[in-house]
C-alpha positions in Angstrom: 112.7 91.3 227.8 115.3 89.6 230.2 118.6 90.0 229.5 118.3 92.9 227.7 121.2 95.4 227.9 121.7 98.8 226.5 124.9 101.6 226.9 124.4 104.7 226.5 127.1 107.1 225.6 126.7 111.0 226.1 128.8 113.9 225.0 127.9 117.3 224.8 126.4 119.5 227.3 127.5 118.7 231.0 126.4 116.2 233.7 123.0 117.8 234.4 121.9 117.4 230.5 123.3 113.6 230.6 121.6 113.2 233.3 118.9 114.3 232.2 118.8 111.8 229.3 119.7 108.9 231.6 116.5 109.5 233.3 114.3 110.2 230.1 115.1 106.0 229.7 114.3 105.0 233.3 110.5 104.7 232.3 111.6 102.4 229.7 114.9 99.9 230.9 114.5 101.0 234.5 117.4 102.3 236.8 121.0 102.3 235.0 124.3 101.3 236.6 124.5 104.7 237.8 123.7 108.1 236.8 126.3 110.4 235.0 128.0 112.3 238.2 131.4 113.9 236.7 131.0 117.3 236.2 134.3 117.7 234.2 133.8 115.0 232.2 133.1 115.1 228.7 131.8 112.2 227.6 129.0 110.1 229.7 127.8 106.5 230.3 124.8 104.8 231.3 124.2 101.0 231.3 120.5 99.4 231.3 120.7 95.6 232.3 117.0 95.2 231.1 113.6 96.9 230.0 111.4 98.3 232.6 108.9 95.2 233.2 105.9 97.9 234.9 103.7 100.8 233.5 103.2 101.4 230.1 104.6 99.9 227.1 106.9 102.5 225.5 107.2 104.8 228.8 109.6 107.0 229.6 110.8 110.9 229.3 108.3 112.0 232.5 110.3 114.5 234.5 113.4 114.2 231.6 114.1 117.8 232.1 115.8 120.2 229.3 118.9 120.3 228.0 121.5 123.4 228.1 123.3 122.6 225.1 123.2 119.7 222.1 123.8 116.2 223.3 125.1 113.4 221.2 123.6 110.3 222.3 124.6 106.6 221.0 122.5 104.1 222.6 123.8 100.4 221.7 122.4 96.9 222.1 119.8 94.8 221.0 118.0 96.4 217.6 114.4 95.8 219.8 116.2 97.8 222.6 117.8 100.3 220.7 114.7 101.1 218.9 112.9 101.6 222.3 115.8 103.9 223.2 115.5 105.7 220.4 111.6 106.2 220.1 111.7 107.1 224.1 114.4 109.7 223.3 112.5 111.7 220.2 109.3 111.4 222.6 111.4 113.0 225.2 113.4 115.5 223.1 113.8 117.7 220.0 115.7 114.8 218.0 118.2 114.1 214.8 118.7 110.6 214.4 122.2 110.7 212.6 122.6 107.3 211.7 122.9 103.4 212.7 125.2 100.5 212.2 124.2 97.0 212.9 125.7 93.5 213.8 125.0 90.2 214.0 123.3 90.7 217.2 123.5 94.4 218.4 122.4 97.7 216.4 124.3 101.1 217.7 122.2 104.5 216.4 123.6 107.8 216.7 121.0 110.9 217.8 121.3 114.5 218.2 119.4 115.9 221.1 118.7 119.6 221.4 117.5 122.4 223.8 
């Protein structure tokens, strides 16, 4: 859907394991802003400016990786993208969806991922 975006927050583990995540949505929004780079940073961020418009419906999480440590991830947008974020990210991971808040027009949804 055009026009979509979604931001991804990250903390937990290191730049490797957000980066890990990042690309576990690529399948599904396609490339982010940037990837996560700072190694002493402790919290991450990734923005999709719209949903992947090739391959499957629902892709994503091929070549993710594995995380070293427990990542919080809170994905915000629209509630059809946040959804896709979320369902991409249990695919892609051992997940704990910790909650959700929603808006008028954006959802945000809090997951744990683990090792």
């Amino acid at each position: 859907m055009p026009g979509t975006q979604l931001t991804v927050t990250l903390s937990g583990g290191g730049a490797d394991d957000a980066r890990a995540v990042v690309r576990a949505l690529e399948g599904t929004f396609g490339a982010p802003d940037e990837l996560p780079a700072d190694e002493n940073a402790t919290v991450h961020t990734a923005t999709f400016d719209g949903e992947r418009q090739t391959g499957p419906a629902g892709g994503g999480g091929e070549g993710s990786g594995r995380l070293s440590a427990p990542v919080t991830v809170t994905v915000q947008g629209s509630p059809q993208a946040v959804r896709r974020a979320s369902d991409t990210l249990a695919r892609a991971f051992t997940a704990r969806d910790d909650g959700a808040a929603s808006g008028d027009q954006e959802q945000e949804r809090e997951l744990l991922l683990e090792p």
